[in-house]
N, C-alpha and C positions, 0 to 999 in steps of 0.2 A: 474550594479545594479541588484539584486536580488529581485523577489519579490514573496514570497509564501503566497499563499492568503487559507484562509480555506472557502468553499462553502456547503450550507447547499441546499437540494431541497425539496419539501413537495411533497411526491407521490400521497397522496390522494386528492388535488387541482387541479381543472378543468386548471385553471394557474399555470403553469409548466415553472417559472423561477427561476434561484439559486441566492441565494443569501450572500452577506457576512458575515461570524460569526469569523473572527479571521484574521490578515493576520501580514506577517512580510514584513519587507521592511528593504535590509542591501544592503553593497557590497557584502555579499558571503550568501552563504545560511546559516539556524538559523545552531549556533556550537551543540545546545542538542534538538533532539526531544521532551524530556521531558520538556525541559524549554517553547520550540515554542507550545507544545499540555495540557500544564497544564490547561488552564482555561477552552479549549472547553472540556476534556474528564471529568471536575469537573462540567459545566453546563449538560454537557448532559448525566451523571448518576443521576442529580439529577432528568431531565427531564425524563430519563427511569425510574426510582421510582414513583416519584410523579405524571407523567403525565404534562397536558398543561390545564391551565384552559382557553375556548373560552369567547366571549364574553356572550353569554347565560349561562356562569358563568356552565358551564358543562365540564366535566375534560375528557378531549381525551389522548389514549394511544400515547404513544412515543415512538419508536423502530427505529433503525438504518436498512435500508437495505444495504445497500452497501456501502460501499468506491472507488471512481474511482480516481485514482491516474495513473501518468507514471511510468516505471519503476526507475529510481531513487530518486521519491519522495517513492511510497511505502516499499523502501528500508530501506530507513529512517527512513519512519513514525512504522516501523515494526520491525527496529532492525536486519536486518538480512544481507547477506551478496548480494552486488552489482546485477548487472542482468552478470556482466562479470568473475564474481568469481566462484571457484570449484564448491559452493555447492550452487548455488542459485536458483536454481529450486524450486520455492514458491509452485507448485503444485505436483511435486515425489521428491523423493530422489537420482536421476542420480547426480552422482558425476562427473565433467566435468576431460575434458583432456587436454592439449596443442598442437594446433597444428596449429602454427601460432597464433591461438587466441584460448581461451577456445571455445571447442565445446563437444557437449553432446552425445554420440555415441551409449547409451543404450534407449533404449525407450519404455522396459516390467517393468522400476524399480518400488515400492512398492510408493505408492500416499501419499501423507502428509495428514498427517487430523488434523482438528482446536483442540483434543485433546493432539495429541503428540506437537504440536506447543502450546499451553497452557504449557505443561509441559519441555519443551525446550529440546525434547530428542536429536536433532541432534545440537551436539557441534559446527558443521564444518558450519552449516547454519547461526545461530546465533551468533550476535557482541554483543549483551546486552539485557537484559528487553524490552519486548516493551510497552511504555509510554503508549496506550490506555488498556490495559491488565484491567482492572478495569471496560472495557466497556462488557456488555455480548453480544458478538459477533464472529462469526465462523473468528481466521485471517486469515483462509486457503481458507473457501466456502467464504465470504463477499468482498473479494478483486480478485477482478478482473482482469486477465491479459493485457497491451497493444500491440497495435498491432505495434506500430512503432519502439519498442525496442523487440519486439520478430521475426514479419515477414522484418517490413521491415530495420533492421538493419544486420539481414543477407546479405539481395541483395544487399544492400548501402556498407559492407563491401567487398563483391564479386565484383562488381562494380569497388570499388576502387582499390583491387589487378588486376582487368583486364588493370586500367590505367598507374596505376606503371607500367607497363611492354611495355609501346610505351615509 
C-alpha cells in the first residue's frame, strides 16, 4: 500500500502543526503528478491571489515557503529525472557517470536557477511539465534537498558493497 499524503504548515502560527490538504491512497504511487497535484496547486493559486479571509473578516497574504519532500517524491512532484539518473542534480548541472552506480565526479559545474528550470533548458534533467509550474515559486531555491537520499544513501550503498565481499 502506498500512501502520498499532501501537508500544509502555517509559519506565522505560534502552533506549528501540519496538517492535511490532499493525500492518495493506492498499491503503487499516483501514475500522473498532474492528476495527484490538480486540486492542491488550483486551491492554492487561488489562495496566492486572493488571499485568506480570518475570522475578523481581514484578508491575510498567502505565499508558499517551501516544499519538503524526499528525494523520490520531489522527483515526481517536479518532473525531473530520479535522484539515481545522469542528470539529476536539482541544484547544478553535473552530468553523472557510471561506475558501479551513477556517481557525480565534477563539483565546479554551473548551479540551476528557478529561471532556467522555468524554461526547461536542460533536456537531460526533465521527464515532462511540472504540474505546480502555475504556482509562483523558485523550483530550484523552494525545494529543499534530503539528507537520506543524498548523505546517507551514499554510506548505505558503501556499506553494502563492503558486505557483498564476505
Amino acid at each position: 500500500m502506498s500512501l502520498w499524503p499532501i501537508l500544509c504548515l502555517v509559519k506565522n502560527m505560534t502552533i506549528k502543526i501540519p496538517f492535511v490538504v490532499g493525500k492518495y491512497c493506492g498499491k503503487e504511487k499516483p501514475q500522473s503528478a498532474s492528476e495527484f497535484l490538480a486540486d492542491f496547486v488550483e486551491e492554492a493559486c487561488r489562495l496566492i491571489k486572493d488571499g485568506l479571509t480570518d475570522i475578523d473578516n481581514k484578508t491575510k497574504k498567502v505565499t508558499v515557503h517551501s516544499f519538503v519532500c524526499d528525494a523520490p517524491a520531489r522527483a515526481f512532484l517536479k518532473c525531473v529525472k530520479c535522484h539515481s539518473g545522469y542528470s539529476s542534480c536539482e541544484k547544478c548541472t553535473v552530468h553523472g557517470v557510471y561506475d558501479r552506480k551513477v556517481i557525480f565526479p565534477a563539483s565546479c559545474c554551473p548551479l540551476r536557477t528557478d529561471k532556467a528550470f522555468d524554461a526547461m533548458t536542460d533536456d537531460e534533467h526533465h521527464v515532462g511539465p511540472c504540474p505546480l509550474k502555475s504556482l509562483p515559486i523558485g523550483y530550484v531555491t523552494k525545494f529543499g534537498l534530503d539528507y537520506m537520499h543524498t548523505a546517507c544513501q551514499l554510506n548505505l550503498l558503501e556499506s553494502l558493497e563492503v558486505l557483498m565481499k564476505f
